[in-house]
VEXDREN-220302 format. One line per 8 residues: number of its first residue (from 1); for each residue x, y, z of C-alpha. Coordinates in steps of 0.5 Angstrom, whole numbers. Layout:
NUM = X:Y:Z ~ ... .
***
This chain:
1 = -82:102:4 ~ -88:103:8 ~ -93:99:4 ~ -100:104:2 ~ -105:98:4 ~ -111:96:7 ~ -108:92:12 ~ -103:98:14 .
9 = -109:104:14 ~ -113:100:18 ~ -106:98:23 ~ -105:106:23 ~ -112:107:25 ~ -111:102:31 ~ -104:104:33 ~ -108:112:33 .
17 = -115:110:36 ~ -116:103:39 ~ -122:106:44 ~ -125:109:38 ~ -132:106:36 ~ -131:103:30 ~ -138:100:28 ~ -145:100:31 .
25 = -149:95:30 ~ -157:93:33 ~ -157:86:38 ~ -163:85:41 ~ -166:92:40 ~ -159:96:42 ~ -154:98:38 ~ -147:96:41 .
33 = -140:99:39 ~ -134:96:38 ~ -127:99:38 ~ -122:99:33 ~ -118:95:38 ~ -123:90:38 ~ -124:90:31 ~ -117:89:30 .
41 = -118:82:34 ~ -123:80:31 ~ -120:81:23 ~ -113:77:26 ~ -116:71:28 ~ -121:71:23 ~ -115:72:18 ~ -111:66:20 .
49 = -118:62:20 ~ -118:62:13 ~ -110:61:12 ~ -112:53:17 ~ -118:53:12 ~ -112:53:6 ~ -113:60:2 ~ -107:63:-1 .
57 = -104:69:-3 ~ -109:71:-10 ~ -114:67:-8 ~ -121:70:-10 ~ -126:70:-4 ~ -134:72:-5 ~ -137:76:0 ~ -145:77:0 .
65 = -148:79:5 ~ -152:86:8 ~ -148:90:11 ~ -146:88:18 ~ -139:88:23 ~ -138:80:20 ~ -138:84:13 ~ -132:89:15 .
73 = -129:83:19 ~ -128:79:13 ~ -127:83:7 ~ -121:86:11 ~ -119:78:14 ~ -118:76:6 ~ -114:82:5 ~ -109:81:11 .
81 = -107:74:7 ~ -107:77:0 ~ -112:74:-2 ~ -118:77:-6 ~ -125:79:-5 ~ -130:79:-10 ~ -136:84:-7 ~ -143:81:-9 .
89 = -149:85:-9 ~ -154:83:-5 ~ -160:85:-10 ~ -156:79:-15 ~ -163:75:-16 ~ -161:72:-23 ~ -157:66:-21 ~ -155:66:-28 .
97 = -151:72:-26 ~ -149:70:-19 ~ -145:64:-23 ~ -143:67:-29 ~ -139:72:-22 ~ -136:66:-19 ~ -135:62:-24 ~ -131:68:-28 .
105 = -127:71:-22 ~ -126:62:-19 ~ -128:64:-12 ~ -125:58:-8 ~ -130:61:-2 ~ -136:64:-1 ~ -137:69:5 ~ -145:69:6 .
113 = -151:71:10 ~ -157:67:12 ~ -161:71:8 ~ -157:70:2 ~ -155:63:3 ~ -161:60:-2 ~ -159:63:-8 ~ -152:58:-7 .
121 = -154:52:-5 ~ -158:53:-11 ~ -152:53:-16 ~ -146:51:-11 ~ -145:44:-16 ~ -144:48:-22 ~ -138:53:-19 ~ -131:48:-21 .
129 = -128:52:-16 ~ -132:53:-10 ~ -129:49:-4 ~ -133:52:3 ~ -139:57:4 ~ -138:61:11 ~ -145:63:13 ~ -144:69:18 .
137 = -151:67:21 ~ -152:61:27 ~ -154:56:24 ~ -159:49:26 ~ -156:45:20 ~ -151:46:15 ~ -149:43:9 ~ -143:39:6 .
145 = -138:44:6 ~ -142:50:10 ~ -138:53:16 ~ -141:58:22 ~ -135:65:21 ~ -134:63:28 ~ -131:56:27 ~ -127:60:23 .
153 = -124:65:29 ~ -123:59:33 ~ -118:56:29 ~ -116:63:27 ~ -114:63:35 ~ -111:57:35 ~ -107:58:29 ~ -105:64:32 .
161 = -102:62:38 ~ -96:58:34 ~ -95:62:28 ~ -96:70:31 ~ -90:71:28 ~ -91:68:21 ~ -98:72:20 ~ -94:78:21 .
169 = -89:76:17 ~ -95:75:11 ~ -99:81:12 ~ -93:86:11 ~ -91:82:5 ~ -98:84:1 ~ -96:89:-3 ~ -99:96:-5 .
177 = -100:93:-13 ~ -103:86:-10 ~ -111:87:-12 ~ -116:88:-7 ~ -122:87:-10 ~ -126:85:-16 ~ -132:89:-17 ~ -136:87:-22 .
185 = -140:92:-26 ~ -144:91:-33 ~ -140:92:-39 ~ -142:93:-47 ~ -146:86:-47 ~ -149:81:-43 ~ -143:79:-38 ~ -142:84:-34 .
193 = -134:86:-32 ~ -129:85:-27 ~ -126:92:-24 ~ -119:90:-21 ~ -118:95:-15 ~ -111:95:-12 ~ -110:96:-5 ~ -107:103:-7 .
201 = -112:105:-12 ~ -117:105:-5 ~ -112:108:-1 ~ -110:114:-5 ~ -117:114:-6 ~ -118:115:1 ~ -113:120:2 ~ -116:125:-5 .
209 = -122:124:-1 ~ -120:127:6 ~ -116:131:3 ~ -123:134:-1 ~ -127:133:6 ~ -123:132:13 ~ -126:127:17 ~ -127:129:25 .
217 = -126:123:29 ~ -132:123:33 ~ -136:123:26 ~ -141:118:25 ~ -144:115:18 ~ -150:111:18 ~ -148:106:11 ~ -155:106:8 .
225 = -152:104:2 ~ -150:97:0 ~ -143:95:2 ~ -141:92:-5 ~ -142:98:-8 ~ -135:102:-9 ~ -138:109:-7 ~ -140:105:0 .
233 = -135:101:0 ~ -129:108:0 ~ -133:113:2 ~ -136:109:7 ~ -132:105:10 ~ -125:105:9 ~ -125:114:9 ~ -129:113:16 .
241 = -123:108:18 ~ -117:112:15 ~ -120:117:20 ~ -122:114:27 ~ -129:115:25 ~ -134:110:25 ~ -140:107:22 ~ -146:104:24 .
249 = -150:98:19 ~ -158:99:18 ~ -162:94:22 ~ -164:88:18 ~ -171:87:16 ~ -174:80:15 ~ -176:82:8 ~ -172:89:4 .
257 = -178:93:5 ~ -177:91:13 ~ -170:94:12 ~ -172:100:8 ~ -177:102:13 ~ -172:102:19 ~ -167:106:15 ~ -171:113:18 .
265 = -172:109:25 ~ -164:107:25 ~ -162:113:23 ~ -165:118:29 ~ -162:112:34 ~ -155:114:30 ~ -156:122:29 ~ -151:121:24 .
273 = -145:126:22 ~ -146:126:15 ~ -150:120:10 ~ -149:118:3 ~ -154:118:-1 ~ -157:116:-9 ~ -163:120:-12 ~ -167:115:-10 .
281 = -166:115:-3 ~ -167:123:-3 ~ -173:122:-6 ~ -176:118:-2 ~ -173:123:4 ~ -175:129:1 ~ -183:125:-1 ~ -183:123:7 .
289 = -181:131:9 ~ -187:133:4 ~ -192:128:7 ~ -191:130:14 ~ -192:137:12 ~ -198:136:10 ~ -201:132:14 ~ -200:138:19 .
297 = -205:141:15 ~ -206:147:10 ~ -203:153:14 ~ -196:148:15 ~ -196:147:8 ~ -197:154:6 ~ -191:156:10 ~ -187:151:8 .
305 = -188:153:1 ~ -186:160:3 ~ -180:158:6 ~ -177:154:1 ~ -177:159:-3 ~ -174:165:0 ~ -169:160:3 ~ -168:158:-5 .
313 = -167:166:-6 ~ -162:166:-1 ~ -158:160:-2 ~ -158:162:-9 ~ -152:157:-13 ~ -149:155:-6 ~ -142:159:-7 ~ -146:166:-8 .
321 = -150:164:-2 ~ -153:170:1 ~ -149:175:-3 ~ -151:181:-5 ~ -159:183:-4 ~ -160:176:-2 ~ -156:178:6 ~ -163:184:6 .
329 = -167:176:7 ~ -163:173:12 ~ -166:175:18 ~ -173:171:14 ~ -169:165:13 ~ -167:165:20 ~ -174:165:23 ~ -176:160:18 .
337 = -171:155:20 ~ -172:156:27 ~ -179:154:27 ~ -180:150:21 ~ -173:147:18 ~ -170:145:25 ~ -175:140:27 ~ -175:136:19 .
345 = -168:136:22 ~ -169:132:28 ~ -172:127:24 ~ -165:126:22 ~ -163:126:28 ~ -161:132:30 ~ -153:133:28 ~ -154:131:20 .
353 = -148:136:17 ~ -150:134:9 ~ -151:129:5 ~ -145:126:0 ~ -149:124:-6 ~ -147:119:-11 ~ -148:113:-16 ~ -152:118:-20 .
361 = -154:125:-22 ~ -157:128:-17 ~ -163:133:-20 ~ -162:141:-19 ~ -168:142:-16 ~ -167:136:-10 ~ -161:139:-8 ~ -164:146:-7 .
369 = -169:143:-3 ~ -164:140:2 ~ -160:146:2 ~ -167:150:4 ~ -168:145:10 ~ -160:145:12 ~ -158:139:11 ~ -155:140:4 .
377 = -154:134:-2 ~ -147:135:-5 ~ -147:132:-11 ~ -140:128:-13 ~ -138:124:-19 ~ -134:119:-20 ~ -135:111:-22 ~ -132:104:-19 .
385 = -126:104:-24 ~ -124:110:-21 ~ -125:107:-14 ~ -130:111:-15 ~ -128:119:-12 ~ -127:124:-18 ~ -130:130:-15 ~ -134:132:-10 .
393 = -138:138:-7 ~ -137:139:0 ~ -138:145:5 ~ -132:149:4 ~ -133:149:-3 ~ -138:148:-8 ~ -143:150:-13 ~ -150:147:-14 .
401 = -151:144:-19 ~ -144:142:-21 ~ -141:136:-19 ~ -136:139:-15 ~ -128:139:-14 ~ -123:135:-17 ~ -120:131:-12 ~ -112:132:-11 .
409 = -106:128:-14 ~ -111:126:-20 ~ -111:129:-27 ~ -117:130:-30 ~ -118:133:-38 ~ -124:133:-43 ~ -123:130:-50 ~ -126:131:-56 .
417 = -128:125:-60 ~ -120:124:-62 ~ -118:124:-56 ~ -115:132:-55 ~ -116:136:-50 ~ -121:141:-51 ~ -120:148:-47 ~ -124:150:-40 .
425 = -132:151:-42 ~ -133:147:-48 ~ -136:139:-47 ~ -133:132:-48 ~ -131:126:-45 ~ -129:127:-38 ~ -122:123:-38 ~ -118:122:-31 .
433 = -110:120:-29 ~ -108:118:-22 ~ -107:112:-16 ~ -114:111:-16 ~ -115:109:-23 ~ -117:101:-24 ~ -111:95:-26 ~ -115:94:-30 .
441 = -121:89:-33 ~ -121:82:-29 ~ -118:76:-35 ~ -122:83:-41 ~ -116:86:-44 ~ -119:88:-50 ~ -124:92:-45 ~ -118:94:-41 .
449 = -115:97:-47 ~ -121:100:-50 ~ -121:104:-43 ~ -115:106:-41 ~ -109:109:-46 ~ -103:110:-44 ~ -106:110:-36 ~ -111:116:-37 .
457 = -118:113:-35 ~ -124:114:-42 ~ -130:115:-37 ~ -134:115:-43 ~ -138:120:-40 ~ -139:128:-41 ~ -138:134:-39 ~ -134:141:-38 .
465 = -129:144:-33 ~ -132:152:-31 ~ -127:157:-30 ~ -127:156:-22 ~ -124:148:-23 ~ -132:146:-23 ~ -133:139:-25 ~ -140:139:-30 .
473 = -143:132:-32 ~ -148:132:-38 ~ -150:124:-38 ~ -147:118:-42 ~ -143:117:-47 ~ -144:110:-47 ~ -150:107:-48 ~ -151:105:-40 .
481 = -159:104:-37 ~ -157:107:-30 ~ -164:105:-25 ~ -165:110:-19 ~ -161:106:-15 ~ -155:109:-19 ~ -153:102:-21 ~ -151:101:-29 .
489 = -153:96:-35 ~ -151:96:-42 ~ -158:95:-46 ~ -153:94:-52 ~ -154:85:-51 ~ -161:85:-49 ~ -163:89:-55 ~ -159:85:-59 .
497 = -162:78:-56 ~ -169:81:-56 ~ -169:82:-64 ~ -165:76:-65 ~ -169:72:-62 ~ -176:75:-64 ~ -179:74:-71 ~ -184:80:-69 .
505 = -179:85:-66 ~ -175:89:-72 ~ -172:95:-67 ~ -172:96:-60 ~ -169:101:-55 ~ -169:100:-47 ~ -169:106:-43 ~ -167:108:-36 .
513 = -164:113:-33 ~ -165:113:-25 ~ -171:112:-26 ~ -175:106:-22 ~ -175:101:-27 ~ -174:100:-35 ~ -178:101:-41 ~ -177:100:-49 .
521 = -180:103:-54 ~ -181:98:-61 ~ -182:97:-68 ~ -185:92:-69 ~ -185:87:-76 ~ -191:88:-79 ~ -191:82:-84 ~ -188:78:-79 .
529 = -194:79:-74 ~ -200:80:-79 ~ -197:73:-82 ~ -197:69:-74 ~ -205:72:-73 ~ -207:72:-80 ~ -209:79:-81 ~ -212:82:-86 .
537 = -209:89:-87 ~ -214:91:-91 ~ -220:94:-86 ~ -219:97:-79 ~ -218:91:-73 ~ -223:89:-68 ~ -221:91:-61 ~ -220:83:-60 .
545 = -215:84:-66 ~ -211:89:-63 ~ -210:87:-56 ~ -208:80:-60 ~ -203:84:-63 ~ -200:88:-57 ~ -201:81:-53 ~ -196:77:-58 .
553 = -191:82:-57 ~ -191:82:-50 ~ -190:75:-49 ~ -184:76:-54 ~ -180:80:-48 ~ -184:75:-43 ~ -180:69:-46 ~ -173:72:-42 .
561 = -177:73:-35 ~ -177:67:-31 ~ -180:61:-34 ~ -179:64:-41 ~ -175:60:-46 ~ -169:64:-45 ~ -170:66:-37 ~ -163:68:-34 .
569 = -160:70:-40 ~ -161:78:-36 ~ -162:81:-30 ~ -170:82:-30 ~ -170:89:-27 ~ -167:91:-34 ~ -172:88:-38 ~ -178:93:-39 .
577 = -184:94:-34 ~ -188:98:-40 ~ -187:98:-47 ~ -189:103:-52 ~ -190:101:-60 ~ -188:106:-66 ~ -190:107:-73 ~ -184:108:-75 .
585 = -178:105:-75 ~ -171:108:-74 ~ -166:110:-80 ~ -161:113:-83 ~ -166:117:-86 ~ -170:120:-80 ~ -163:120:-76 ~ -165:116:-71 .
593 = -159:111:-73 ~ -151:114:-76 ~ -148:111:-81 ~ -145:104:-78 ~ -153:103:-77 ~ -152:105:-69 ~ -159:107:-65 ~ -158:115:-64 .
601 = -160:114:-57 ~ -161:122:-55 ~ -165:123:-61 ~ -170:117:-61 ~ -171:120:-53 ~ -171:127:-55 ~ -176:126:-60 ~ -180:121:-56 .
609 = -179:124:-49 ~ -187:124:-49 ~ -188:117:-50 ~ -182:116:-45 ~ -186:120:-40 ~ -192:117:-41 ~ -189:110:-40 ~ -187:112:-33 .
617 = -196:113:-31 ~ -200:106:-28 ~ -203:106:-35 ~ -197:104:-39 ~ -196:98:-35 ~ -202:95:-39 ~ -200:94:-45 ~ -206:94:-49 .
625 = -207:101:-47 ~ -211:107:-50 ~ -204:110:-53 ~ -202:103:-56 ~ -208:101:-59 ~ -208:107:-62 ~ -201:106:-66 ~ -203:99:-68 .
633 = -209:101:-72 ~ -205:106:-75 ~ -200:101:-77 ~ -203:95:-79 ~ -210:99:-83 .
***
């Protein structure tokens, strides 16, 4: 039987397109191609290199780095020899975290670009496992144990020249069974878990998603997304290269904020056929669209006001797009693309179909904009341990505002609280069956078994099936912040650690929900903080008292920042920006916790939705603001 995995996709692929462009990258001011033939050279030698190194089937590798061709190379080099690759997120700065990954996952090597290299070196003595660093960047100096990736395709190339034959043999031996990858993601406290991906959940995955959206050839893709993630890493790469499409990498910047800003440059050289996206990044686009409007002046801006409304008329939900009355509007429609949406779309490069949005969901009024400018944001929905497709919204059938079609060859149900299935329209849990479903919770069965029963996938999130096959989801189950980038945490394990460990904090909820950084809202003990500043309850507090108040608090969550007393316990982007203290305390009594005295997250939020909203204003990041100040005279007089 022919193996489904992916060294074979990518071995059919190059049978089927060896001249194609595989990868664009920027050298010395250009993008320069290389063709899936080259690619193929490049992964062989590569490959073999790390067979002299001494790595063997099952062997875990880490991969850290920004999206580059070294990045393709490798994670396909690793997988050629059943080995694992363990993708690691570039953004992971907590090297608490860095190494609880590569110490829970035993990665015999570490694949690591320039820029990622310090946080290694820092923790390389404290990983039992490690045994070689691979930097893909040209180096004055290396350490002990570090080897420059082209070392590695020379041995690669000698290795190959005596032993061709049993190379072949070792990579038509991996199985499609054999896991791909470990994808680490945040579970329900403070170690996050390790999603086992096999070489079949990704390739069937591929095939449900060409099937939903048919990949011409000669498409290209600028990948603005990091590679590591799941999203990226299917619908991306291994979609692109199961169809002889290609794909190009972001120019890297000397700092973050460098590479952010060449996205817009990257993607006019590119003129990318389609790009993937996340809300923060339609944010951002839709912010730069607005911004040069208006710079054109008021009359530019009017009309696109204008526009934008007739082309919402007109496009309604997507699917009834210009039916009825609206066709009386097409000709308006029209006239405004061609002297005002026309040009925002050269900016895009001239030849942008649509944006594929993930990670998150992507806000309604968002999607009617870029549908309005002709470049629609269609909605999917999937999560890394469905590797990650689900469904998706795609030119030939969608409907705004739904999370699209269900791909082929997997079963999707909803599910009430006992786990039976409800009929078409009524809202439960999203749950789903099919190749593309997880192996499994890397060394976490209790995990495992908690998320998949009798091989159906528990997403823990919600939603509703309509009549036309429509997939609708309404939020998380779970308890998980989810930041503008659409990446997820539990708030369970650092909620626990912060009252636990702070005398001055009785309850504390975290809240993000893909918004630009976490805040919480507190209750503060009383009693514990009058006693620490011997306060007097008996009169108001001085303006000095109350600020002492808020400081103290302050300081108890800053006890988990760096140089704090527990610093690196959590990732920092999770601990809250801005705080808002409350008067009352969540109970069973107000609702605000069930009956196994559990916080009820969607009533806390929805009855302090206007304290949430404002701790997203500049003035909240001030704990001693006008609104707190006013809550702690109120509490302690």
């Amino acid at each position: 039987m022919n193996q489904r995995t992916i060294p074979h996709l990518f071995e059919e692929s190059v049978n089927k397109y060896p001249k194609n462009v595989l990868m664009w990258e920027k050298t010395n001011g250009n993008y320069l191609p290389l063709t899936y033939k080259q690619m193929q050279v490049d992964v062989h030698n590569f490959a073999a290199g790390l067979l002299k190194l001494g790595i063997k089937k099952e062997d875990r590798l880490a991969l850290i780095s920004e999206g580059r061709n070294y990045w393709v190379m490798s994670e396909l080099g690793i997988l050629y020899i059943g080995a694992v690759n363990v993708p690691i997120s570039v953004k992971i700065d907590e090297l608490g975290d860095l190494k609880f990954r590569l110490n829970h996952s035993g990665c015999k090597a570490v694949i690591i670009s320039q820029s990622q290299l310090t946080k290694i070196r820092k923790i390389k003595n404290e990983l039992p496992a490690l045994r070689f660093i691979i930097v893909l960047d040209k180096l004055e100096q290396y350490e002990e144990n570090e080897i420059f990736v082209e070392e590695i395709i020379e041995k690669g190339k000698t290795y190959l020249e005596k032993f061709r034959a049993d190379f072949e043999a070792l990579w038509h031996s991996v199985r499609e069974i054999d896991f791909a990858n470990i994808c680490y993601t945040s579970g329900t406290t403070a170690d996050p878990k390790g999603i086992i991906l096999t070489h079949r959940n990704y390739t069937a995955n591929v095939e449900q998603s060409s099937a939903l959206l048919p990949i011409p050839e000669w498409y290209t893709s600028l990948l603005i997304l990091p590679w590591d993630h799941c999203f990226a890493h299917t619908a991306g790469i291994y979609t692109l290269m199961k169809n002889g499409a290609s794909m190009a990498s972001v120019q890297l910047g000397r700092a973050p904020i460098e590479t952010l800003k060449n996205i817009p440059i990257n993607i006019k050289e590119n003129k990318p056929a389609f790009l993937l996206s996340v809300p923060a990044l339609a944010k951002n686009f839709r912010k730069n669209i607005e911004k040069g409007i208006k710079e054109k002046g008021k009359v530019a801006e009017h009309l696109f006001k204008d526009a934008l409304k007739v082309a919402y008329a007109y496009n309604a939900e997507g699917w009834n797009k210009g039916k009825g009355f609206r066709k009386l509007l097409k000709p308006l429609v029209d006239l405004y693309d061609k002297i005002l949406f026309s040009k925002i779309r050269e900016n895009f490069g001239g030849r942008l179909e649509f944006f594929i949005g993930g990670g998150a969901l992507l806000d309604i009024e968002l999607q009617r904009f870029f549908y309005a400018i002709g470049i629609p944001m269609f909605q999917g929905y999937g999560l890394t341990e469905a590797s990650p497709v689900i469904s998706a919204n795609v030119p030939l059938k969608h409907k705004l505002g739904s999370s699209g079609a269900i791909v082929v060859n997997l079963d999707v149900k909803i599910c009430d609280e006992k786990g039976n299935e409800l009929p078409v329209g009524e809202k439960g849990e999203i749950v789903c069956k099919g190749e593309n479903v997880m192996a499994g919770y890397w060394k976490n069965e209790k995990a495992t078994n908690e998320t998949i029963r009798d091989g159906w996938l528990y997403t823990g999130d919600l939603g509703y099936i309509d009549k036309d096959g429509f997939l609708y989801v309404l939020g998380r189950d779970k308890s998980l912040l989810i930041s503008s980038d659409g990446e997820k945490y539990s708030p369970e394990g650092i909620e626990e650690a912060i009252t636990e460990h702070s005398s001055l904090i009785d309850q504390i909820m975290l809240y993000n929900n893909q918004n630009p950084y976490t805040v919480a809202l507190i209750v503060p003990n009383k009693e514990a903080v009058k006693r620490l500043l011997n306060v007097q309850s008996s009169k108001a507090l001085s303006p000095e008292e109350a600020d002492k108040v808020l400081k103290v608090i302050e300081n108890e969550i800053n006890q988990f920042r760096n140089d704090g007393k527990f610093a690196g316990m959590f990732p920092e982007r999770w601990l809250p920006s801005a705080i808002a203290l409350l008067e009352e305390g969540f109970t069973e009594q107000n609702r605000f916790l069930n009956s196994t005295l559990k916080m009820v997250r969607g009533k806390i939020t929805q009855h302090y939705v206007g304290t949430i909203n404002f701790l997203y204003t500049p003035e909240a990041k001030n704990i001693s603001n006008r609104i707190n100040l006013d809550v702690v005279n109120k509490i302690f007089s």
